[in-house]
Structures are given as C-alpha cells and as structure tokens.
Backbone as XML, in Angstrom:
<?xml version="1.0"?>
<chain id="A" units="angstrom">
  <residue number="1" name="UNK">
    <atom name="N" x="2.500" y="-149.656" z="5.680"/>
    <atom name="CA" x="1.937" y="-149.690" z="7.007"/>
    <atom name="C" x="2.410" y="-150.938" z="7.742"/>
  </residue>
  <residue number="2" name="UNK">
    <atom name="N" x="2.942" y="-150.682" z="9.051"/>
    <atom name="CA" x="3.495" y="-151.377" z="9.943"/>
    <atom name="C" x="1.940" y="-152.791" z="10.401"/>
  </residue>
  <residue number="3" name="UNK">
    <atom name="N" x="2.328" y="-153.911" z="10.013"/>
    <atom name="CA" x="1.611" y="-155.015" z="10.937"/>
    <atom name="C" x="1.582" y="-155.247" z="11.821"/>
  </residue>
  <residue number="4" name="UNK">
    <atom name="N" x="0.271" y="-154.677" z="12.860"/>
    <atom name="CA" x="0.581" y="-154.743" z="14.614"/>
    <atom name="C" x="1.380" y="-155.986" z="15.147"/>
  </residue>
  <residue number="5" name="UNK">
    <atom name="N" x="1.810" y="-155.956" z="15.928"/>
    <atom name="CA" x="2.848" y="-156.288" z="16.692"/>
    <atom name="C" x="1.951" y="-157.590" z="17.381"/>
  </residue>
  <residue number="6" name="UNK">
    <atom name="N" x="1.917" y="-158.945" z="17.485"/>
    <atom name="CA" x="1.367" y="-159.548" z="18.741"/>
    <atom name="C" x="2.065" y="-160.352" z="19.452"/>
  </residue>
  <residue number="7" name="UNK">
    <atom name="N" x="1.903" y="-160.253" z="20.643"/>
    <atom name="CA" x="2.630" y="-160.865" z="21.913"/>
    <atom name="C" x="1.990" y="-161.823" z="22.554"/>
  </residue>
  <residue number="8" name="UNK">
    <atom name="N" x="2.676" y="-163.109" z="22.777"/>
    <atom name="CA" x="1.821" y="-164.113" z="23.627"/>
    <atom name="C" x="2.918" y="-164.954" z="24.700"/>
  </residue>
  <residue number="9" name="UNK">
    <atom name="N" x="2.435" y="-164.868" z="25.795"/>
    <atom name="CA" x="3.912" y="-165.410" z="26.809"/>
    <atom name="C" x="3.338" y="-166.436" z="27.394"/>
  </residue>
  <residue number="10" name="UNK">
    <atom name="N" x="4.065" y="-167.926" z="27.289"/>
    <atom name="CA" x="3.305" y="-168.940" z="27.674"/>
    <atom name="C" x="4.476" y="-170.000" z="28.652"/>
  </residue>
  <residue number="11" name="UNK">
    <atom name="N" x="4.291" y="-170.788" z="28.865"/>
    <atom name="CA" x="5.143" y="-171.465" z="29.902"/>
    <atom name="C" x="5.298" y="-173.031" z="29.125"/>
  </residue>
  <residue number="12" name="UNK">
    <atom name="N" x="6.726" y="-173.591" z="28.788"/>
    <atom name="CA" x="6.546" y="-174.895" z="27.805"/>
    <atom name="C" x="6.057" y="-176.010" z="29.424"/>
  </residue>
  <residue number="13" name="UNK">
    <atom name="N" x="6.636" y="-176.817" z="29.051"/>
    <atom name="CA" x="6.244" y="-177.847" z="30.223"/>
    <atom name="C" x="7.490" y="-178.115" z="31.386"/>
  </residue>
  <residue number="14" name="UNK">
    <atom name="N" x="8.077" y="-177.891" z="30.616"/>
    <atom name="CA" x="9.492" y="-177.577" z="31.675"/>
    <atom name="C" x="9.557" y="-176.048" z="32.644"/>
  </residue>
  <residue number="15" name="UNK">
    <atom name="N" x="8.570" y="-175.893" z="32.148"/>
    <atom name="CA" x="8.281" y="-173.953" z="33.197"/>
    <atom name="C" x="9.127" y="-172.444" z="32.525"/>
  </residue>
  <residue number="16" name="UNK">
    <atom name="N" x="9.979" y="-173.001" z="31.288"/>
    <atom name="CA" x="11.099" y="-171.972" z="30.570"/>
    <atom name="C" x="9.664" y="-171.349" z="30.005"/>
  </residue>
  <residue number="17" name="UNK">
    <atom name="N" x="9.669" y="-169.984" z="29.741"/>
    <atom name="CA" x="9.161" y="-169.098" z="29.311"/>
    <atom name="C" x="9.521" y="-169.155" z="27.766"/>
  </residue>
  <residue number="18" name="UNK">
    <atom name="N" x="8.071" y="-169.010" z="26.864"/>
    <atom name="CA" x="7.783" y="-168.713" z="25.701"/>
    <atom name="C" x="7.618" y="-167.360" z="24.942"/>
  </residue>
  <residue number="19" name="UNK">
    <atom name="N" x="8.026" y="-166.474" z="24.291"/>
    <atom name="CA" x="7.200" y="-165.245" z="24.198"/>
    <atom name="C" x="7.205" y="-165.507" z="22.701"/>
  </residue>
  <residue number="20" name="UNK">
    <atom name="N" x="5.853" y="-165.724" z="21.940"/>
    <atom name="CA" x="5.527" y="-165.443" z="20.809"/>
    <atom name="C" x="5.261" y="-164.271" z="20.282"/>
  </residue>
  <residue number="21" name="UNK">
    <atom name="N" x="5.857" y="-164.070" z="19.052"/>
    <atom name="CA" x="5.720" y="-163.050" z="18.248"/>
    <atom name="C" x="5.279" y="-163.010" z="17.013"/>
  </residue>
  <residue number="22" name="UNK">
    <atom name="N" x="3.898" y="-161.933" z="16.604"/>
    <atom name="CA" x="3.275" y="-162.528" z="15.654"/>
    <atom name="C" x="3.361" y="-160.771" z="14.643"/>
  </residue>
  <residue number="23" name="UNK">
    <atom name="N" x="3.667" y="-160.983" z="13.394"/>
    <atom name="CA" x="3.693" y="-159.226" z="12.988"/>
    <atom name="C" x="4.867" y="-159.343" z="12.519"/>
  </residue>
  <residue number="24" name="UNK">
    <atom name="N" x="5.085" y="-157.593" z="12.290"/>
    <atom name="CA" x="6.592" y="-157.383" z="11.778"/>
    <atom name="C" x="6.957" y="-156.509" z="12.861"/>
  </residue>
  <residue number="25" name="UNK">
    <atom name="N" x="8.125" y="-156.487" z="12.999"/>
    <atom name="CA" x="9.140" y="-155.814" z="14.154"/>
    <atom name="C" x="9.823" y="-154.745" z="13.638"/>
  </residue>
  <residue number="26" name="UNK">
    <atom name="N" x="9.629" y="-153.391" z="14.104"/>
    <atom name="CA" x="10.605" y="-152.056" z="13.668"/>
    <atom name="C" x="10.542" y="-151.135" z="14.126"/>
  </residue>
  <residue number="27" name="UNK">
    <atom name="N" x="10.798" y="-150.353" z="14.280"/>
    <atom name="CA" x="11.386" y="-149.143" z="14.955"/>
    <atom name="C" x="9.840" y="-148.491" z="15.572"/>
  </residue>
  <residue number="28" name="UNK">
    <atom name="N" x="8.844" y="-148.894" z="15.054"/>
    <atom name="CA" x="7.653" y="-148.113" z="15.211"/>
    <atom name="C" x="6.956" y="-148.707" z="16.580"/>
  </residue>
  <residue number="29" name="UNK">
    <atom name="N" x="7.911" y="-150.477" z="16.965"/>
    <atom name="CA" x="6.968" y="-150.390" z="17.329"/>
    <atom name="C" x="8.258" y="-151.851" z="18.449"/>
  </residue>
  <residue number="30" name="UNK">
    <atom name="N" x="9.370" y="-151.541" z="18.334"/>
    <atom name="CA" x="10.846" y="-152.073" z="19.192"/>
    <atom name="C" x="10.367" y="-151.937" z="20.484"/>
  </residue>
  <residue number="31" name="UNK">
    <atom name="N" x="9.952" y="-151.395" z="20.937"/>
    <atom name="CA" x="10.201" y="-150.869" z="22.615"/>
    <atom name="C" x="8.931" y="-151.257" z="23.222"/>
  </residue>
  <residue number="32" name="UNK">
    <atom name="N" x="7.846" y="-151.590" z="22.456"/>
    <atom name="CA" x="7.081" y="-152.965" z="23.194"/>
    <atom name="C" x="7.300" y="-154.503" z="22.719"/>
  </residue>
  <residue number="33" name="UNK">
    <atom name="N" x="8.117" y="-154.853" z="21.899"/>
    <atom name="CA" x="8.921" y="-155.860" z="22.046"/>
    <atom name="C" x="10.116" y="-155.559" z="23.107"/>
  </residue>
  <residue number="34" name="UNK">
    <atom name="N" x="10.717" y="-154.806" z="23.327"/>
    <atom name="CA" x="12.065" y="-155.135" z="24.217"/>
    <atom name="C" x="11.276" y="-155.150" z="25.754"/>
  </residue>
  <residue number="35" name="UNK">
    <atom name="N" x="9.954" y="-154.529" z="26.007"/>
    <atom name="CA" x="9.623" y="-154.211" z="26.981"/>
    <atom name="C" x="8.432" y="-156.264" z="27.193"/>
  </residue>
  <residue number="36" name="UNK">
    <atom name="N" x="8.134" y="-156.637" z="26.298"/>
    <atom name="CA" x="7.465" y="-157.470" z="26.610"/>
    <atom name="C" x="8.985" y="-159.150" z="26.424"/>
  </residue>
  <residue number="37" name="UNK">
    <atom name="N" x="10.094" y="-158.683" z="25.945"/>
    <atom name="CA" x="11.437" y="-159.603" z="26.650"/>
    <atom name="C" x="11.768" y="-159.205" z="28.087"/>
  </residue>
  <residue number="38" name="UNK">
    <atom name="N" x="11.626" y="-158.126" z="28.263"/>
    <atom name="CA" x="12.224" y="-157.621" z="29.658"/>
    <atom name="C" x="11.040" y="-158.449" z="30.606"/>
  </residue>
  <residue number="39" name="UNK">
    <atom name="N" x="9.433" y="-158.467" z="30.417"/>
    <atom name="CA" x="8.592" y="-158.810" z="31.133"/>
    <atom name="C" x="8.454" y="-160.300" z="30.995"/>
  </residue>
  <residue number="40" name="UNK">
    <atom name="N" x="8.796" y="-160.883" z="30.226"/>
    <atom name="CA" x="8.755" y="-162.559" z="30.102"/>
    <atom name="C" x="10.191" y="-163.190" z="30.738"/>
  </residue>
  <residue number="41" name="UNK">
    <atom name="N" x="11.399" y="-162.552" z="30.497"/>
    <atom name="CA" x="12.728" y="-163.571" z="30.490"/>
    <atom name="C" x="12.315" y="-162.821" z="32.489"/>
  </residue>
  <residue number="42" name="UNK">
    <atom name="N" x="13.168" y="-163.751" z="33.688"/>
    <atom name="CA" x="13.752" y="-163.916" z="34.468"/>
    <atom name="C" x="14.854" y="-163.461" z="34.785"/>
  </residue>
  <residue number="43" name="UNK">
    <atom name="N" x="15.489" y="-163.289" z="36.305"/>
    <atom name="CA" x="16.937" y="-162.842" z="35.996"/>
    <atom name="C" x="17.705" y="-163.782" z="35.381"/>
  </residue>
  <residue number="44" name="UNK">
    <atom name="N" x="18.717" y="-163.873" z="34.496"/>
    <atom name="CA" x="19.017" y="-165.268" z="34.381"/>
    <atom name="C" x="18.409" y="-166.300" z="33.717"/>
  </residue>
  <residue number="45" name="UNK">
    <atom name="N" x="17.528" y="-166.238" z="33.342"/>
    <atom name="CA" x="16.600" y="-167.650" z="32.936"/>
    <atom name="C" x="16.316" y="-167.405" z="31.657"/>
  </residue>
  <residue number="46" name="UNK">
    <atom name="N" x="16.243" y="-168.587" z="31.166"/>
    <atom name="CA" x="16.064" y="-168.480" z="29.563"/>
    <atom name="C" x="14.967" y="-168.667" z="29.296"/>
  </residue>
  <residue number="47" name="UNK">
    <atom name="N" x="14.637" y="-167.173" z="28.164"/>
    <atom name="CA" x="13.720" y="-167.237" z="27.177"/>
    <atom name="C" x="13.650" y="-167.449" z="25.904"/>
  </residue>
  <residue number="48" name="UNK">
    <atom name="N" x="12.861" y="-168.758" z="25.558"/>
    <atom name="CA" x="12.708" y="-169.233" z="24.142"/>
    <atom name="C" x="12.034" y="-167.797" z="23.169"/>
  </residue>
  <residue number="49" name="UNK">
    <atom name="N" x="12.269" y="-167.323" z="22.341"/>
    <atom name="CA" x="11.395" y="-166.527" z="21.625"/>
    <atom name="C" x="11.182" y="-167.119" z="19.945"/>
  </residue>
  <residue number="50" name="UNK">
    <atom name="N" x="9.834" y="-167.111" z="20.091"/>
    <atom name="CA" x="9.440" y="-167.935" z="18.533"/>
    <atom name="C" x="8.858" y="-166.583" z="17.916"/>
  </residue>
  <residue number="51" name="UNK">
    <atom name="N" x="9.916" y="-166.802" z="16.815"/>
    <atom name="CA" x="9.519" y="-165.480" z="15.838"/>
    <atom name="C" x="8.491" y="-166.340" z="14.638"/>
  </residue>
  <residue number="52" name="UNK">
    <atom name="N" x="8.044" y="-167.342" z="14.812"/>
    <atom name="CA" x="7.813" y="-168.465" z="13.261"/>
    <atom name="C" x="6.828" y="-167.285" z="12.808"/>
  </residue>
  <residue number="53" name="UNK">
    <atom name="N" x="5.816" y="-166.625" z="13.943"/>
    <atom name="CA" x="4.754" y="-165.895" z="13.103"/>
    <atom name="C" x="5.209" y="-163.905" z="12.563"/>
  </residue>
  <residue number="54" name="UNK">
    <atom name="N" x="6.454" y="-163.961" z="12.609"/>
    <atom name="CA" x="7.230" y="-162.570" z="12.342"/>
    <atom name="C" x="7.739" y="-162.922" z="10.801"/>
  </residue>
  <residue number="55" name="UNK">
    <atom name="N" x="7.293" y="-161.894" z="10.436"/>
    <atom name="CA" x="7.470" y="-161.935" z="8.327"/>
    <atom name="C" x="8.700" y="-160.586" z="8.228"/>
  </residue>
  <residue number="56" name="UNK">
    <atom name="N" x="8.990" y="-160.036" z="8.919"/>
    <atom name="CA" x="9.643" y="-158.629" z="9.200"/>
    <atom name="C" x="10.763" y="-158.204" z="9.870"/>
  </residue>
  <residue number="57" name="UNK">
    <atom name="N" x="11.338" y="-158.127" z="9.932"/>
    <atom name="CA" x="12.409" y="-157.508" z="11.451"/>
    <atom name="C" x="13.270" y="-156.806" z="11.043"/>
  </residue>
  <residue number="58" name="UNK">
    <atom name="N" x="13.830" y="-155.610" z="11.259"/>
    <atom name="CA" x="14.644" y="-154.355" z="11.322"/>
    <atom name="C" x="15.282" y="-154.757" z="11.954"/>
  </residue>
  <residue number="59" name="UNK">
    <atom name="N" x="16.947" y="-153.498" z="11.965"/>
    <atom name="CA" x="17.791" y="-153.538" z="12.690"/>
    <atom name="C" x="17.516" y="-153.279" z="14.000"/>
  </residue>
  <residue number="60" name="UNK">
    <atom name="N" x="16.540" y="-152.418" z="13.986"/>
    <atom name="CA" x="15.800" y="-152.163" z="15.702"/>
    <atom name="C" x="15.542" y="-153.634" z="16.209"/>
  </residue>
  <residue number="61" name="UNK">
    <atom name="N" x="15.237" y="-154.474" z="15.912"/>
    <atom name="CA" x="14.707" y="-155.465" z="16.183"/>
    <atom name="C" x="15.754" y="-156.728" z="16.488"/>
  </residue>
  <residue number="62" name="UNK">
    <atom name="N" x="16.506" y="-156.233" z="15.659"/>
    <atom name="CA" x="18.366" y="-156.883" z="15.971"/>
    <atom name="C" x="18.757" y="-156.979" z="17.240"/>
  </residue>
  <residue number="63" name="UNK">
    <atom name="N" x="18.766" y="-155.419" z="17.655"/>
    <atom name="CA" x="19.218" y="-154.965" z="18.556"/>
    <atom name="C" x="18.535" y="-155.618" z="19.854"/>
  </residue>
  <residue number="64" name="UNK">
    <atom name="N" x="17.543" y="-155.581" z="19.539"/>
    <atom name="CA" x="16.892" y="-155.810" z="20.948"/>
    <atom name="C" x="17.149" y="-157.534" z="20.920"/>
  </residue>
  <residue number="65" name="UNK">
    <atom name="N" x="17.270" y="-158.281" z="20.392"/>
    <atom name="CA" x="17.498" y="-159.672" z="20.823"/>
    <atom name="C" x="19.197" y="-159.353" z="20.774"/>
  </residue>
  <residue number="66" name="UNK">
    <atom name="N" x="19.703" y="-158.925" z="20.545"/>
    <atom name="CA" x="21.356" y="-158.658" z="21.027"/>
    <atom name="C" x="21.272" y="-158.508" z="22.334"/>
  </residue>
  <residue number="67" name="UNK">
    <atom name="N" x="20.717" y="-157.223" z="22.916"/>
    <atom name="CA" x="20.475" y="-156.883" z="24.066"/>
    <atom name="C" x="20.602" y="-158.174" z="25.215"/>
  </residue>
  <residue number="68" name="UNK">
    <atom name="N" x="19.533" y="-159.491" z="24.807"/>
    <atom name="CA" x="19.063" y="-160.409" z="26.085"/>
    <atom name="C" x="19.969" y="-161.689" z="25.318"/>
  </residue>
  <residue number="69" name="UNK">
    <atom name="N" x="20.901" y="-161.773" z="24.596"/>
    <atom name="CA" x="21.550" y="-163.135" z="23.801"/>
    <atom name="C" x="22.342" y="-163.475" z="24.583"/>
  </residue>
  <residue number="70" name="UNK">
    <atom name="N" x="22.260" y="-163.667" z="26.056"/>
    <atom name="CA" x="23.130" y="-164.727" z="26.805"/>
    <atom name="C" x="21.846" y="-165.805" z="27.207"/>
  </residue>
  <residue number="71" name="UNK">
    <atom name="N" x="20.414" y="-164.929" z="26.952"/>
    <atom name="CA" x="19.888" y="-165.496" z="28.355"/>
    <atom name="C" x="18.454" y="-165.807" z="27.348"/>
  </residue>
  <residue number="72" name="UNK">
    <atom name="N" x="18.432" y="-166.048" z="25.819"/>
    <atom name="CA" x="17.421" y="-166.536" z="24.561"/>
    <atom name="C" x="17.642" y="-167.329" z="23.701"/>
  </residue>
  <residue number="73" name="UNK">
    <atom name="N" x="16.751" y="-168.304" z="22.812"/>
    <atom name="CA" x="16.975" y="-169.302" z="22.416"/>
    <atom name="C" x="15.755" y="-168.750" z="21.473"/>
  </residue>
  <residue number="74" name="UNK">
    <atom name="N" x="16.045" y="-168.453" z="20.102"/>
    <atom name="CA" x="15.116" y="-168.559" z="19.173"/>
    <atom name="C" x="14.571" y="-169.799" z="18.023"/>
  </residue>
  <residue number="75" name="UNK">
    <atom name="N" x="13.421" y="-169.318" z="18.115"/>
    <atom name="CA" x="12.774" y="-170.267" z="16.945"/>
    <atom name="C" x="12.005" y="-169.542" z="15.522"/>
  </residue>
  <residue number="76" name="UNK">
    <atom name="N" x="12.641" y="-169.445" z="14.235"/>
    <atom name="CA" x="12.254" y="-168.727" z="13.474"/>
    <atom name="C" x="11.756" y="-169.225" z="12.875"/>
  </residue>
  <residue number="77" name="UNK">
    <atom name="N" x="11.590" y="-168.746" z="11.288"/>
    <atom name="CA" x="11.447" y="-169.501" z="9.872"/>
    <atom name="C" x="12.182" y="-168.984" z="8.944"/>
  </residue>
  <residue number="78" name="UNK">
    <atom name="N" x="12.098" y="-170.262" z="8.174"/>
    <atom name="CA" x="13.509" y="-170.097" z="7.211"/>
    <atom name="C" x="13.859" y="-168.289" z="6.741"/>
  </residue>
  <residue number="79" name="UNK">
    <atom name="N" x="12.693" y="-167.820" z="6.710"/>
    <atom name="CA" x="12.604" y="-166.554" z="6.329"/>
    <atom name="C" x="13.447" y="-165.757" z="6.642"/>
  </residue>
  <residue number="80" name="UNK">
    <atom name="N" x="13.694" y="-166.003" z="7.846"/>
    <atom name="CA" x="14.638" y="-164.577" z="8.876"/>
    <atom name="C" x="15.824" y="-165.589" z="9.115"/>
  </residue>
  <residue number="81" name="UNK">
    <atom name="N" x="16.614" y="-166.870" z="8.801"/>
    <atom name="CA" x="17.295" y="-167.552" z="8.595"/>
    <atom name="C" x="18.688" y="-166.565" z="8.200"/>
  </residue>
  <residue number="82" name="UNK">
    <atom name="N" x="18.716" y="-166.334" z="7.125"/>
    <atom name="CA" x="19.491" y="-165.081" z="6.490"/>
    <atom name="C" x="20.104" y="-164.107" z="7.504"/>
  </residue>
  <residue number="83" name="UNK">
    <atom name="N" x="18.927" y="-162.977" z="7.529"/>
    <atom name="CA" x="18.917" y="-162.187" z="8.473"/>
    <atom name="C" x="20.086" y="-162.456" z="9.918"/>
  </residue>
  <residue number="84" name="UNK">
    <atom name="N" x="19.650" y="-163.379" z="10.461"/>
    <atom name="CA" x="20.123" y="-164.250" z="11.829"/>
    <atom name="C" x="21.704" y="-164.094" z="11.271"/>
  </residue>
  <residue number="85" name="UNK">
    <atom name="N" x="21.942" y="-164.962" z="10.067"/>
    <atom name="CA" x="23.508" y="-165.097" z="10.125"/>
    <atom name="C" x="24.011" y="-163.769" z="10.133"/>
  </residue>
  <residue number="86" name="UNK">
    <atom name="N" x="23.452" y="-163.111" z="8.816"/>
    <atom name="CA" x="24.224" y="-162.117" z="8.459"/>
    <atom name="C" x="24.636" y="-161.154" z="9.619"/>
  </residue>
  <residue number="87" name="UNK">
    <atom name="N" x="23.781" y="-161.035" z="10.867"/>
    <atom name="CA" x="24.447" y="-159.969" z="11.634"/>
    <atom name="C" x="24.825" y="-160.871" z="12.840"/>
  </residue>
  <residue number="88" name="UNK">
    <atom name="N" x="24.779" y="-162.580" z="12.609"/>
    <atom name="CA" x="26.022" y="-162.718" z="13.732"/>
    <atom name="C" x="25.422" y="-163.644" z="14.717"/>
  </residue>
  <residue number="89" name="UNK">
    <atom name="N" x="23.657" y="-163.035" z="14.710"/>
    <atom name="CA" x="23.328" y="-163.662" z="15.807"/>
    <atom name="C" x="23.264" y="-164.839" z="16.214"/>
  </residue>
  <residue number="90" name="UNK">
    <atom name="N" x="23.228" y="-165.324" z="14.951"/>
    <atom name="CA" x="22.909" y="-167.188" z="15.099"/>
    <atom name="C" x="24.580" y="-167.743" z="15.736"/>
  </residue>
  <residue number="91" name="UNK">
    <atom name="N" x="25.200" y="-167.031" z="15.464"/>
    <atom name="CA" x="26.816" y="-167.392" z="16.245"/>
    <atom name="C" x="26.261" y="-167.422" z="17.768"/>
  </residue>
  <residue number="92" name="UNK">
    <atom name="N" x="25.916" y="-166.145" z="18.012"/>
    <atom name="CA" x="26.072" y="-166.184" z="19.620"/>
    <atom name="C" x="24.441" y="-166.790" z="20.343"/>
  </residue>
  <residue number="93" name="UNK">
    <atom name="N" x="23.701" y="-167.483" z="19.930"/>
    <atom name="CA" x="22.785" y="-167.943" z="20.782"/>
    <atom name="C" x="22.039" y="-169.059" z="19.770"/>
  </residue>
  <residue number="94" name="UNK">
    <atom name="N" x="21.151" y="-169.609" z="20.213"/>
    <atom name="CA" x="20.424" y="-171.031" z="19.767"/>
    <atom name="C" x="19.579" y="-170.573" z="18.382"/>
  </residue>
  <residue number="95" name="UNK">
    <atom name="N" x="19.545" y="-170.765" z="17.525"/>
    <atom name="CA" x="18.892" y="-170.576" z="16.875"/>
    <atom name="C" x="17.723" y="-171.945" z="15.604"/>
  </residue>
  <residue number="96" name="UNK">
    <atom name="N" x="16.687" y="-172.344" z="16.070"/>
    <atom name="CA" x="16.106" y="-173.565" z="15.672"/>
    <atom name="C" x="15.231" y="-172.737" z="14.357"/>
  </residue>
  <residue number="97" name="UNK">
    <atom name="N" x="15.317" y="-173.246" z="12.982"/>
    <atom name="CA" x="14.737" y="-173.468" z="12.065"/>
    <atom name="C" x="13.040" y="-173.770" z="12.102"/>
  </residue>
  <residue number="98" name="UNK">
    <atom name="N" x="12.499" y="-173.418" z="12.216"/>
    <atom name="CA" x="10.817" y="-174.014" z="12.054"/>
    <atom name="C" x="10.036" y="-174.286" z="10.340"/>
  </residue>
</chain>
C-alpha cells in the first residue's frame, strides 16, 4: 500500500518557492505531484523541491522532475542519492544531500 502523498509549498526568505514532499511517489499517485510542481514553480523561476521526507520514488516520479529540470533545485536524502545519479538527474540540475 502506497503512503499518501504530502504536499507543503512555502516561500524561503529570499521569496524562491519551496514544495515539500512527504510519502512515497508512484504512478498511483504522479499527477498530483506534477500538478502541485506545475502550481508552486513560476514561469521561469526556480523551485527548490525537498524530497528529505520521500522514502520512495518510481520512474513516474523521475519523469516528472525531468519534466521542470531547467527551472528545480532538489534537496534529498542520502536515500534517493543513488536513484538521482543513476538516471542522470543529478547531472542536469542541483542536487543538495540532506
């Protein structure tokens, strides 16, 4: 059984948009994550996304931070560290260790 999904969008002090993610990420449940990146990032403007409280993530879940990787800057845990390289992403956008 899939761990609901939680979303929290906050503003750091510099005004860049936060969207926390708390749960596991997959196919069951992708398209209110891509829909709550689409509702936090700006045209253009960068969104930090802190996965530290995500234990989970699918290729669905790949995808959708592929999707916005000109315009995101993640913060994980060592956990999904792996993950990140192996398909690339940590090449093409920020990726901070927590």
């Amino acid at each position: 059984m899939t761990t609901p999904l939680q979303l929290t969008v906050r503003r750091r002090d510099d005004g860049t948009p936060v969207l926390a993610v708390a749960g596991e990420i997959d196919f069951s449940n992708v398209e209110t994550f891509r829909e709550a990146i689409a509702r936090a990032a700006g045209d253009d403007e960068l969104l930090v996304i802190d996965l530290t409280g995500v234990h989970y993530l699918d290729s669905a879940a790949l995808a959708a931070l592929f999707a916005h990787v000109r315009h995101i800057e993640l913060i994980v845990p060592s956990l999904l560290r792996p993950v990140l390289t192996i398909s690339g992403l940590d090449v093409l956008t920020t990726v901070h260790v927590a």
